[in-house]
C-alpha positions in Angstrom: 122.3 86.2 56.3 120.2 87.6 59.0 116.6 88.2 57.0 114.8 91.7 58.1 111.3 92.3 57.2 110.8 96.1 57.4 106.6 97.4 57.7 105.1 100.3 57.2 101.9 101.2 58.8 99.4 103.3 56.2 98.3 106.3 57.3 96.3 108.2 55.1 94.5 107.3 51.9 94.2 110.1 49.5 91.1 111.3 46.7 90.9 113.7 44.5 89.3 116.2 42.8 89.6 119.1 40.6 89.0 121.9 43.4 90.7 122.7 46.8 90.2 119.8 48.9 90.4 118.5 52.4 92.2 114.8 51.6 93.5 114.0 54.9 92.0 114.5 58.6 94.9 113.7 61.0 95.2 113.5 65.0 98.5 115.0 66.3 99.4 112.3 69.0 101.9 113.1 71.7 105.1 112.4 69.4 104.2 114.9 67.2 103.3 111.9 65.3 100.1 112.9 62.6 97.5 109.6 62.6 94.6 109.1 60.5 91.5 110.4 62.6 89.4 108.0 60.8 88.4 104.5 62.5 90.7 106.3 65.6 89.9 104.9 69.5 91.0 108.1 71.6 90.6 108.8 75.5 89.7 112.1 76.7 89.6 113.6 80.3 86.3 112.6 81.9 86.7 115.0 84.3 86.4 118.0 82.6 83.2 120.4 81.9 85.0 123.0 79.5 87.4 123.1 76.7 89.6 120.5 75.7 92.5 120.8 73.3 92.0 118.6 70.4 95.5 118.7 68.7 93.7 118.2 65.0 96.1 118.6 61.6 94.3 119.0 57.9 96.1 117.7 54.7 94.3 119.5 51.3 94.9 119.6 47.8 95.6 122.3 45.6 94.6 121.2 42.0 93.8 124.7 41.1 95.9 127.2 39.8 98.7 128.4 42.1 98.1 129.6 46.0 100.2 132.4 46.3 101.7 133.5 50.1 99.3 135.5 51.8 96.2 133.9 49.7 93.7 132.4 52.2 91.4 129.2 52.5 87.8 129.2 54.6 87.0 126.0 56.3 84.6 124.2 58.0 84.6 121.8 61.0 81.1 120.1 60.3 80.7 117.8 63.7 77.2 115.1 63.9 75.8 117.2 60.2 76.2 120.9 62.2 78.6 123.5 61.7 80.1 123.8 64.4 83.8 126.2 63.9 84.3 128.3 61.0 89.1 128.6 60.0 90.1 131.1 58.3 93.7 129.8 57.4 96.2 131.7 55.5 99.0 130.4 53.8 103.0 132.1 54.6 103.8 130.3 51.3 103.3 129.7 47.8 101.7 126.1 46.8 102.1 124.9 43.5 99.3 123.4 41.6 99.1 119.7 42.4 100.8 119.8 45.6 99.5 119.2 49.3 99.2 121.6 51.8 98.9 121.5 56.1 97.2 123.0 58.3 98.2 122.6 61.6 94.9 123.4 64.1 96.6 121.8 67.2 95.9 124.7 69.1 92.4 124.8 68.7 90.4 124.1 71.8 86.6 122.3 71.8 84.8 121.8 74.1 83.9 118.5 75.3 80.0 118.0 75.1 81.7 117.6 71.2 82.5 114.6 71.8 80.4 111.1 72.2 81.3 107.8 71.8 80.5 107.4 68.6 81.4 110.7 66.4 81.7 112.0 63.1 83.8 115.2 62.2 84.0 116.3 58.8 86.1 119.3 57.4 85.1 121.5 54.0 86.9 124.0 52.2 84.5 126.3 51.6 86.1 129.4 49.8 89.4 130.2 49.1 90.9 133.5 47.9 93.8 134.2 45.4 94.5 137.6 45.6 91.7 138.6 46.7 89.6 137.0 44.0 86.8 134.3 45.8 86.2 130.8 44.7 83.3 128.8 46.5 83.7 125.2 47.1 81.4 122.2 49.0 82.9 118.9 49.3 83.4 117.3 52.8 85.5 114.8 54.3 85.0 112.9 57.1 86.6 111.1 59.9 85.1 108.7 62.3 86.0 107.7 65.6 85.1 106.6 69.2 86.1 107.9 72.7 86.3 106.6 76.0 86.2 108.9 79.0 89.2 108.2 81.7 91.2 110.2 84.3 93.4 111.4 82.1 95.2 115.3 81.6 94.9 115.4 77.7 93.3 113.2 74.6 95.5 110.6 73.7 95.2 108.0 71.4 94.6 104.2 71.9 97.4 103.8 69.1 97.8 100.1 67.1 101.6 98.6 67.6 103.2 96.7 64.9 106.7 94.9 66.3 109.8 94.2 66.4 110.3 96.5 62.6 112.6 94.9 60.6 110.9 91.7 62.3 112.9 88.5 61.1 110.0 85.5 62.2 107.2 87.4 64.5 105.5 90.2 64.2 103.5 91.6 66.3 100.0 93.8 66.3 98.8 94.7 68.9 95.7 96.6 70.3 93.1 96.1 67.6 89.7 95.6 67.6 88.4 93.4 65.4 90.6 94.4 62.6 91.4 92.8 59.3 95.3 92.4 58.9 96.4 92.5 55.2 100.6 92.2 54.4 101.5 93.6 50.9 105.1 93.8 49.1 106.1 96.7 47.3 104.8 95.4 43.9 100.8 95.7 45.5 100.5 91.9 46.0 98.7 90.4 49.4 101.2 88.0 50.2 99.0 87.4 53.8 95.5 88.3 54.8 94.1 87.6 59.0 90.6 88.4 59.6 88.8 89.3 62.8 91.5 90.1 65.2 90.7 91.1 68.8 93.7 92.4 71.0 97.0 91.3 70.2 98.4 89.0 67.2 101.8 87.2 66.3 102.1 87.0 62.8 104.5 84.3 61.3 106.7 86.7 58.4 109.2 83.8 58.6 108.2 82.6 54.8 108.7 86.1 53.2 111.2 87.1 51.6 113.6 89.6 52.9 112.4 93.1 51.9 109.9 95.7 52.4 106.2 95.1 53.3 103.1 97.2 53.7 101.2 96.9 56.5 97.1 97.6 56.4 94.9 97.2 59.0 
């Protein structure tokens, strides 16, 4: 029997909290495709003075009681420790207590003095309102990520590869910077750990079991 290996890349790592809370900061590549902003490498135009469009989605919490359609959260964009854009987002449905919310700000333009190579961008909701009645929260989360300026049209990201997937004796990561490379089965257990890859790296899956693995770098 032909042995497949099928990987999944984690995205987002979740924690929470008993208030309305940002748990996810998320970069909306060109596929539409929502990527954890944190530890992200993106290019962005170097030849632009004004405005870019950063295409930027937020996951949050809702451990409160129920947001009803038409109630409203405030947030923050908090870039280098300043307040930089204040969101007022409202929500065209109900969210049920416990559940995750998103908040699509892939329209948003900013403009590119923003940006450095090194950055840190945090998001906080700050208030939200159920039917009409204010609640007042403070607890950031932040993303951090570099940039490299290139002639470019748009920010795109310098995305990690994991190939073939199923893989049956290779597979392959590719673009990483020194990255640590943990392989876990479904049951949580590191079944292989490579440290300090640069670039591109075969992996030899040819001793596991067929199955599903999770992939973390």
């Amino acid at each position: 029997m032909k042995k497949l290996v099928l990987f999944f890349l984690i995205a987002f790592s979740f924690s929470f909290a008993n208030a309305q809370k940002v748990v996810g900061i998320g970069f909306i590549n060109s596929q539409d495709q929502l990527m954890n902003l944190d530890g992200l490498q993106l290019t962005i135009p170097g030849n632009v003075t004004g405005n870019v469009t950063f295409r930027l989605g937020v996951i949050y919490q809702n451990t409160g009681d129920i947001l009803n359609q038409g109630d409203s959260l405030h947030l923050q964009l908090i870039i280098q420790g300043e307040t930089s854009v204040n969101i007022k987002y409202t929500l065209n449905e109900s969210l049920e207590t416990d559940s995750l919310g998103f908040i699509n700000l892939s329209g948003l333009q900013y403009p590119v003095s923003f940006f450095k190579d090194n950055n840190t961008w945090c998001f906080d909701i700050t208030k939200a309102f159920r039917s009409g009645v204010e609640a007042v929260y403070n607890d950031s989360l932040c993303a951090s990520f570099t940039v490299k300026r290139t002639n470019i049209n748009e920010i795109q990201a310098i995305e990690t590869n994991i190939y073939p997937n199923p893989a049956k004796d290779i597979l392959i990561v590719d673009n990483v910077n020194n990255a640590d490379i943990y392989i876990y089965n479904t049951l949580g257990q590191m079944v292989k750990k490579i440290t300090n890859v640069v670039g591109s790296k075969e992996i030899n899956v040819s001793d596991l079991n067929n199955g599903m693995y999770i992939v973390r770098i």
